[in-house]
C-alpha positions as CSV (number, residue, x, y, z in Angstrom):
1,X,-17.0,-32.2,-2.8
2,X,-15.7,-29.9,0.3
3,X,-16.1,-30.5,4.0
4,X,-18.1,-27.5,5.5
5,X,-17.2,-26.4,9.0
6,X,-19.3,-29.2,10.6
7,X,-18.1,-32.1,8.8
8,X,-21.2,-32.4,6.0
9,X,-19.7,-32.1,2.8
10,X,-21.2,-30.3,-0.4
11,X,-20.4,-30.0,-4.1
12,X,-18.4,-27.6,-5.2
13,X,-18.5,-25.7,-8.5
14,X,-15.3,-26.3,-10.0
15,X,-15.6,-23.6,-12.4
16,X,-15.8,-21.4,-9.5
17,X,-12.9,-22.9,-7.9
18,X,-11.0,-22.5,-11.1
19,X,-11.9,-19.0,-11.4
20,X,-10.7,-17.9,-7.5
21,X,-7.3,-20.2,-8.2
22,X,-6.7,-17.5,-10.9
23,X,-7.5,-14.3,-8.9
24,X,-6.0,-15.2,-5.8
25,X,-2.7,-12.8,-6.8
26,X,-5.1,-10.2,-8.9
27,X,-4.5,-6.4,-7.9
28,X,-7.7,-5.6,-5.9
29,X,-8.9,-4.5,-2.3
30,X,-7.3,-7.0,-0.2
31,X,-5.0,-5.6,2.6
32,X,-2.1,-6.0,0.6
33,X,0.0,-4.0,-1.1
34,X,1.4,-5.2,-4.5
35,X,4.3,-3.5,-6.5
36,X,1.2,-3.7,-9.2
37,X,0.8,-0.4,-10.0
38,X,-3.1,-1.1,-10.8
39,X,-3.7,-2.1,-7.2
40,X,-6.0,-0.6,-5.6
41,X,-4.6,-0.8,-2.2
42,X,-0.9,0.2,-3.5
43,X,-3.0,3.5,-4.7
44,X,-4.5,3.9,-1.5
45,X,-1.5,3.9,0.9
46,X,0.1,6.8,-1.5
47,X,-2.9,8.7,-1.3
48,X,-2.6,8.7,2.1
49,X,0.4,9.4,2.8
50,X,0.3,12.0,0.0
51,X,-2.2,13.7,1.7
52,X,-0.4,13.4,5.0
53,X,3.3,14.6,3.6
54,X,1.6,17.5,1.4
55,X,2.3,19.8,4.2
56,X,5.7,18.9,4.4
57,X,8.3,21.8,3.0
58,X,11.0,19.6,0.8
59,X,13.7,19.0,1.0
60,X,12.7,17.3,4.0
61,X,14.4,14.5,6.2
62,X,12.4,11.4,6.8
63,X,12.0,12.3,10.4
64,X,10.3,15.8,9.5
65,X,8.2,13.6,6.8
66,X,7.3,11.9,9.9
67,X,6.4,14.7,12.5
68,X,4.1,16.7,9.9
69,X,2.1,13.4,9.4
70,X,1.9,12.9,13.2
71,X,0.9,16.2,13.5
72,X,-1.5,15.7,11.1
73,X,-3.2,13.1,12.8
74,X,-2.3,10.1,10.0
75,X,-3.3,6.9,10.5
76,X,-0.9,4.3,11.8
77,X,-0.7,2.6,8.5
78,X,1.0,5.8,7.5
79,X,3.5,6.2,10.4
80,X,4.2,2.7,10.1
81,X,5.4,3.5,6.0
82,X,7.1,6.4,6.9
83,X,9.2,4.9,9.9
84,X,10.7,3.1,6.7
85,X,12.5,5.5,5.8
86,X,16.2,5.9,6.9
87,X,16.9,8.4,9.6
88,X,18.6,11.3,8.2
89,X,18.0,10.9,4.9
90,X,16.7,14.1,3.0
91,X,14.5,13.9,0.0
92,X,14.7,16.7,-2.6
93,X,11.1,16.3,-3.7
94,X,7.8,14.3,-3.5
95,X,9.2,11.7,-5.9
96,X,12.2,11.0,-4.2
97,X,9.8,9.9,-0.9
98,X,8.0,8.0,-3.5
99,X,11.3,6.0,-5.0
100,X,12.5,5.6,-1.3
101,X,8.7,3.5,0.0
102,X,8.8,1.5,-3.5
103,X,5.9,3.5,-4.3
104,X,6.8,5.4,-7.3
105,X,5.0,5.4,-10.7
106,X,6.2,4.6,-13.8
107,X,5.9,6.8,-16.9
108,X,3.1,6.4,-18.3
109,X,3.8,8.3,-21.8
């Protein structure tokens, strides 16, 4: 049994209770990033910011990284990630950028 907001109580499935205790720290659309690279959200945020820093000319410094996306018009979730970065540091490549947020991919082969 539960209490509901207005102080009734009802039964609770405890197979269902069970089965959210287990997916409460499961990859999956819920605002928060994860180092998992399955996660949805984690895949998300790179895309974003991929698609934001694509126009960038590397080697770039974090604060060009950060003026193309602005000029871009990228989200704040985006500026936000790249404001990150250290100032003055210069990234030879896309993977670098990657390494640098904790957003790189492994190998997969």
């Amino acid at each position: 049994m539960t209490h509901t907001p207005y102080g009734s109580r009802q039964a609770v499935d405890p197979v269902e209770d069970d089965i959210d205790a287990r997916s409460w720290d499961t990859p999956g659309r819920d605002g928060v990033v994860s180092a998992d690279e399955r996660d949805p959200d984690r895949r998300e945020l790179r895309a974003r910011i991929g698609q934001h820093v694509s126009l960038a000319t590397f080697p770039a410094t974090a604060e060009q990284l950060l003026d193309v996306a602005r000029g871009g018009d990228a989200p704040e979730e985006v500026l936000d990630e790249l404001g990150t970065l250290e100032p003055g540091r210069s990234f030879a490549n896309g993977r670098e950028l990657w390494q640098a947020l904790g957003l790189e991919v492994e190998d997969r082969f």
